[in-house]
C-alpha positions, 0 to 999 in steps of 0.5 A: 721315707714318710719322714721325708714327706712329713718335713718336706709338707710341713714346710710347705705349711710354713711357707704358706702360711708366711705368704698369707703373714705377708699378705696380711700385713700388706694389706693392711698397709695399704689400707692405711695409706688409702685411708690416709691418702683419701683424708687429706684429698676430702680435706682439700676438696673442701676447700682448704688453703695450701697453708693447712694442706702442708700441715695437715700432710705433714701429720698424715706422713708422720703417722704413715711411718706408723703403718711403714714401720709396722709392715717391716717389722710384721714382714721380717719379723711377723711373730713380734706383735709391735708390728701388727700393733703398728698397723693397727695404729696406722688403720685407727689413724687413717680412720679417724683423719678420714672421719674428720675429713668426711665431716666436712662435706654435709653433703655426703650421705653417712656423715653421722656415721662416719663421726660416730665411727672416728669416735669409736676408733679414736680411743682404741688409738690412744689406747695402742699408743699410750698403754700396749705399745709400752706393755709390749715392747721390745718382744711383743710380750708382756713381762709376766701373766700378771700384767694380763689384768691392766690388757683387759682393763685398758680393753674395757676402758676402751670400750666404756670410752668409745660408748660413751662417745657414741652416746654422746653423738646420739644426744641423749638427754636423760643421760647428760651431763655424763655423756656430753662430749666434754664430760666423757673426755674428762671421765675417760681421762681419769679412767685411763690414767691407771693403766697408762700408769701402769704401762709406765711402770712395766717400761721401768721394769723391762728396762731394768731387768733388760740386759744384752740385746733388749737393753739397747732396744729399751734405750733406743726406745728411750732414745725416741721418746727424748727426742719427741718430747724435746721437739714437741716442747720446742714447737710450743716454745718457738710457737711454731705456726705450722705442724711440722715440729709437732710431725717430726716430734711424732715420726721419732717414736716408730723410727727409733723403734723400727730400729731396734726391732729391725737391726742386727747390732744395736750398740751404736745407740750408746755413741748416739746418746753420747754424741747427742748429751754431748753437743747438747751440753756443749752447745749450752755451755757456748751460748751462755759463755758467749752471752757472758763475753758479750754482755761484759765486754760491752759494759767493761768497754761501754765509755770507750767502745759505744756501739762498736762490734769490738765485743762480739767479734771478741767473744765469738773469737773466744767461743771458737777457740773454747770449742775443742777444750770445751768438746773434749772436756765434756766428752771425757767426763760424760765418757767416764761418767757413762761409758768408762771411755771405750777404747779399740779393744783389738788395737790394744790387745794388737799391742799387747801381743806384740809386746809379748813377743818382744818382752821377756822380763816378767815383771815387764809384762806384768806390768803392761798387762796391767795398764792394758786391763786399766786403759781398756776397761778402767775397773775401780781395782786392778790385781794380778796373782801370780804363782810359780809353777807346782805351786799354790801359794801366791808368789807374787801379788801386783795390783793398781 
């Protein structure tokens, strides 16, 4: 009977103290979406065009995922810290945009305080983003107690970085050049190299040493991070004049990881990144052959075809009918390169027994389960021993 009372208390306890989990991360959700929501309308109060506005949302909506991401992940999985890490992220965010927008209107009072304190918190979001998301991810922990030493370096970086950017605001002439604004930047860059360094190096770690699960949540953490990077490089390239490459670059990274902390089967990421490397290549391969066509067509044909659309519709027939043997080209090789081209196991192995329910010759079977072993899983070397009954010699040895 006490045992009973004991279960029956301690899961009241655990009940009520999800509740109060939840609660929590909710809060802090919504304190982050205030933060952010106020930011953009002091950054409109003060006067900006609809042009900077858009940009400006665009931003405050890619970081928001930051804040949704990490009250899912905190809600369902509230022992995993990359949510809560989320949430921090969206808080120091919101904090900061706020800050940058409350600088606009001198005629508020606190405004010296509210840019000593965007200087302050500025610092400690780069450092969630560059250093502890990379240490922590995909668990929440770190992958041994020895990477302890770069968490309480890259904390007291943080601080030496947010003090000298406080000091910095406070104008302090005996201390200059140090703590001029330009100086701390270049100082606190150099500082914090080390441990976004190191933070690099436990990724490649984690990632090699993952298998099953976390090594598809590292690849769709990779995943993510391509993703953000080529879209950002983009936008420089195309000089994009808005933010909006720049915000779809950001809002990549807590996708692709909400993903892998929230969902239960986690291999399609493998077809993802194939299909991805796929019409990537492809893509290139057509542009060039279209330009090659083109441009020789045009000057085969330049004295008797001047100025005539004759090559261009010949090379974009051409390019149309490239497509599919150039598509199952590169599919082949990047699916045997990668992947060892994976087949549907159960309608093979569905052949398979009914193979074996109609066979009787044994070398027959021998043979099929073979090529079943070959064509499903493609080894470098297949081989079969087989041994009469009572006996432990090897009868028989079929290989391929």
């Amino acid at each position: 009977m006490d045992e009973k009372i004991g279960a029956v208390t301690m899961k009241k306890r655990v009940g009520a103290g999800s509740k109060i989990v939840r609660g929590l991360a909710w809060a802090a959700w919504i304190f982050s979406i205030c933060l952010l929501g106020a930011a953009i309308a002091l950054f409109a109060l003060a006067g900006a065009s609809l042009f900077e506005i858009l940009n400006d949302t665009s931003i405050v909506i890619a970081f928001a995922a930051f804040s949704v991401v990490g009250l899912l992940v905190a809600v369902q999985r509230s022992d995993n810290t990359i949510g809560w890490l989320f949430l921090a992220v969206g808080i120091s965010t919101g904090t900061t945009a706020f800050s940058a927008s409350y600088q606009l209107h001198p005629e508020f009072p606190g405004v010296f305080a509210a840019t000593v304190l965007g200087d302050i918190v500025w610092p400690m979001n780069l450092g969630l983003l560059l250093i502890f998301l990379p240490l922590l991810f995909p668990n929440g922990r770190l992958l041994s107690r020895r990477w302890r030493v770069v968490v309480w370096l890259a904390l007291m970086l943080m601080f030496f970085d947010g003090l000298t950017q406080v000091l910095s605001d406070l104008h302090l002439e005996i201390l200059k050049p140090w703590l001029t604004m330009q100086g701390a930047n270049q100082y606190g860059f150099f500082l914090v190299l080390g441990p976004v360094i190191a933070s690099l190096v436990s990724v490649i770690l984690r990632f090699t040493r993952s298998r099953g699960r976390a090594r598809q949540q590292m690849k769709w953490l990779t995943y993510g991070c391509v993703v953000m990077v080529v879209l950002a490089v983009g936008g420089i390239f195309i000089n994009d004049p808005t933010e909006f490459s720049f915000a779809a670059a950001i809002i990549c990274l807590p996708i692709s990881i909400g993903i892998s902390i929230l969902r239960a089967r986690l291999y399609d990421i493998d077809r993802l990144i194939s299909r991805t490397v796929v019409y990537l290549l492809l893509s290139a391969l057509l542009v060039l052959a279209y330009l090659a066509l083109v441009f020789g067509f045009q000057f085969v044909l330049r004295g008797i075809t001047q100025d005539s659309p004759v090559p261009i519709v010949v090379s974009t027939l051409a390019v149309a009918v490239l497509f599919q043997p150039l598509h199952r080209g590169i599919q082949s090789v990047i699916d045997r390169s990668f992947y060892r081209r994976k087949y549907n196991t159960e309608q093979v192995l569905a052949a398979f027994g009914a193979t074996l329910h109609n066979e009787l010759d044994l070398a027959q079977l021998s043979e099929q389960l073979l090529a079943m072993v070959q064509e499903t899983m493609q080894p470098e070397h297949v081989s079969l021993w087989l041994c009469a009954p009572g006996q432990s010699d090897r009868a028989s040895l079929r290989s391929c």
